[in-house]
C-alpha positions as CSV (number, residue, x, y, z in Angstrom):
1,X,-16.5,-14.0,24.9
2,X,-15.2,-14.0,21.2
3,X,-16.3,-16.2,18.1
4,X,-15.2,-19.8,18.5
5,X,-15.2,-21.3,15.3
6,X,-14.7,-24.9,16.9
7,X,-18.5,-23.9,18.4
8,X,-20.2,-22.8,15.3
9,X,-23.3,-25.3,14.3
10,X,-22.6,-23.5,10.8
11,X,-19.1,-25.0,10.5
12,X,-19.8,-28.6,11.5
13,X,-23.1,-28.9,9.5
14,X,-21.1,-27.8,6.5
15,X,-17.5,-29.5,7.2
16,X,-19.0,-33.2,6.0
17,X,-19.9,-31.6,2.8
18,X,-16.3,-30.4,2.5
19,X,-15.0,-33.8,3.7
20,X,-16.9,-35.9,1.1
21,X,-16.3,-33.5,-2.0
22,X,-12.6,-33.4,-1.6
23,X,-12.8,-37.3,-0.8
24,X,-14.8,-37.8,-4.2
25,X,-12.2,-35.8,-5.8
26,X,-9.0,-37.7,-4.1
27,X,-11.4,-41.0,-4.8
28,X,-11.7,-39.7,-8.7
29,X,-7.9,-40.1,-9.3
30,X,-7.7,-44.1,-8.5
31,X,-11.1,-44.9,-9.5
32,X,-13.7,-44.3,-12.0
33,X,-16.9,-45.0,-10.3
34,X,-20.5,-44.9,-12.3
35,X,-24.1,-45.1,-11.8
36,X,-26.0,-45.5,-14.8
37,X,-29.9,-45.8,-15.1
38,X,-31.7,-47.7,-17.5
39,X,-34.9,-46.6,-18.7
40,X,-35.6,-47.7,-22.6
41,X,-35.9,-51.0,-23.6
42,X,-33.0,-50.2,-26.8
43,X,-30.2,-49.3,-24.0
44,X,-31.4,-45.7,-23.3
45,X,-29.7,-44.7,-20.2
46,X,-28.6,-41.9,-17.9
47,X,-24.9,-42.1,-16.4
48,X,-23.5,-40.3,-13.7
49,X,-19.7,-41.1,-13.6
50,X,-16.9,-39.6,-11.7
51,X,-13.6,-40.3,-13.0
52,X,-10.0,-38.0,-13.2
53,X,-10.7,-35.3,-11.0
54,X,-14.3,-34.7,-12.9
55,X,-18.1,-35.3,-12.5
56,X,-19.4,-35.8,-15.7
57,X,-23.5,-36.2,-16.1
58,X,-25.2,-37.5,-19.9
59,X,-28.5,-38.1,-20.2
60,X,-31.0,-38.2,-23.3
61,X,-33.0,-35.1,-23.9
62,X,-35.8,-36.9,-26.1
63,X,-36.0,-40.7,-27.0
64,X,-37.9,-42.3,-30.2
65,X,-39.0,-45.0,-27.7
66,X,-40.9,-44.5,-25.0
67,X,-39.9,-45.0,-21.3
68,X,-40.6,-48.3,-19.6
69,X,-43.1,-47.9,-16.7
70,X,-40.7,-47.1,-13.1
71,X,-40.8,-50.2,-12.0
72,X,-38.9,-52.1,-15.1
73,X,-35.9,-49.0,-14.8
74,X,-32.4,-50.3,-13.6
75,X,-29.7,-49.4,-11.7
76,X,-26.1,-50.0,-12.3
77,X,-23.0,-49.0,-10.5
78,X,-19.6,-49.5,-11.7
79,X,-16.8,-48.9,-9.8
80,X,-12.7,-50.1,-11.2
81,X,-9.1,-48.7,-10.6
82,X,-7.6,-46.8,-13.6
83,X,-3.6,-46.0,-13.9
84,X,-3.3,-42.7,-13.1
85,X,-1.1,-40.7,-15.3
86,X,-1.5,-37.0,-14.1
87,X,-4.6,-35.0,-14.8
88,X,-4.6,-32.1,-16.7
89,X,-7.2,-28.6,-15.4
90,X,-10.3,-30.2,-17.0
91,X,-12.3,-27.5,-18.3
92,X,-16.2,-26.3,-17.3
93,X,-18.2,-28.3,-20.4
94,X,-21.7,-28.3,-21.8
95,X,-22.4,-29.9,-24.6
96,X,-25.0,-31.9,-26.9
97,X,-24.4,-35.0,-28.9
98,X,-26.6,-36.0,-31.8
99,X,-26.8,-39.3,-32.9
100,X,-28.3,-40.5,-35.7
101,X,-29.3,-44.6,-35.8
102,X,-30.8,-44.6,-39.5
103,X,-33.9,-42.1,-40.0
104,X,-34.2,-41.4,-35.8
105,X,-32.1,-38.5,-34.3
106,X,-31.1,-39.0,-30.7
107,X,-29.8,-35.7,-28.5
108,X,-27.9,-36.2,-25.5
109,X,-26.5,-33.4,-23.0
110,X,-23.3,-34.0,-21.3
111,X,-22.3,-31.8,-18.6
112,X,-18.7,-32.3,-17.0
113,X,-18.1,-30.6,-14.1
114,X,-14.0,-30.7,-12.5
115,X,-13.7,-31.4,-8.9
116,X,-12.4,-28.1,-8.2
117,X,-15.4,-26.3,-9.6
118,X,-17.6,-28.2,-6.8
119,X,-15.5,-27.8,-4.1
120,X,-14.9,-23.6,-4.8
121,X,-19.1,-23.9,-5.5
122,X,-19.6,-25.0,-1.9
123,X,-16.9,-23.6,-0.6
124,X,-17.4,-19.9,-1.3
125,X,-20.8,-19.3,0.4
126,X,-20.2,-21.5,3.1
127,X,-17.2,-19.5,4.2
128,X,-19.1,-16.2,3.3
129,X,-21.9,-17.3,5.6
130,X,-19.5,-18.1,8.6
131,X,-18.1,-14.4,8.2
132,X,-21.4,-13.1,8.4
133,X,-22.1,-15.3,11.6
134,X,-18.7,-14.4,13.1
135,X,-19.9,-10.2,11.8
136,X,-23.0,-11.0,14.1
137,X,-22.1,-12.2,17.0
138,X,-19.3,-9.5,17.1
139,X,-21.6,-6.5,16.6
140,X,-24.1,-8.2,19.1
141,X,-21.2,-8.2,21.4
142,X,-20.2,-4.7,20.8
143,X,-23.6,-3.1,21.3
144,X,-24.3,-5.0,24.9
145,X,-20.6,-3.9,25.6
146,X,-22.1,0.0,24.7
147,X,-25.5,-0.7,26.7
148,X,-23.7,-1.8,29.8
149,X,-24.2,-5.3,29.3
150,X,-20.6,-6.0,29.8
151,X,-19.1,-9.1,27.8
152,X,-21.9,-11.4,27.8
153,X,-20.9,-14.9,27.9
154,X,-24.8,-16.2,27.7
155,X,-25.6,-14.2,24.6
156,X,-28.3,-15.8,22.1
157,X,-26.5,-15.2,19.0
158,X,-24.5,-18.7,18.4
């Protein structure tokens, strides 16, 4: 019995992931689509936002203020159409912002992350891992072909 790909628990656990980061990516051209959470009382907040073919993530690194207790922290989505114009490569970025409101110096880390990155992220190992299952099973199957097993059709490598 050969390696049936169709009959791999290793491809359909990992085919949703596929599915729903080249959806998000298809999903990023039409619309920009944000979750932001609030957690200062001046407008402090953390944003997660998808928009053209990127994930970009800010958040603040230190505040002046302090938080407000968990319970009194909001959430936000946002989700609109944009025009879609054509989307240039968007590059790998990591980056700080300082701000300066008067004598108080806020830092905020932005990290944007392209579509593509994600998908080749997830992509790569999970295909690397169903080699090596598919490198298993076969040498299983070769060494009870050399014992005298014959093909084993009941074999518990799956």
């Amino acid at each position: 019995m050969t390696f049936r790909l169709h009959r791999s628990r290793t491809f359909w656990l990992g085919l949703p992931v596929f599915l729903f980061i080249s959806w998000a990516w298809l999903d990023s051209l039409k619309y920009q689509s944000r979750i932001t959470l609030h957690r200062g009382a001046r407008g402090d907040s953390d944003t997660f936002r998808q928009f053209l073919g990127t994930v970009d993530l800010r958040w603040w690194l230190q505040s002046p203020e302090p938080n407000l207790p968990f319970q009194y922290w909001r959430w936000t989505r946002k989700r609109q159409p944009h025009e879609h114009r054509g989307v240039d490569p968007q590059p790998i970025t990591f980056k700080k912002e300082r701000f300066a409101y008067g004598s108080v110096v806020k830092t905020r880390a932005i990290v944007i992350l392209p579509h593509w990155f994600l998908l080749g992220l997830y992509t790569l190992p999970w295909a690397a891992f169903l080699v090596w299952r598919w490198r298993v099973y076969s040498s299983h199957r070769k060494l009870m072909r050399e014992l005298g097993g014959g093909d084993v059709s009941g074999s518990s490598i799956r």
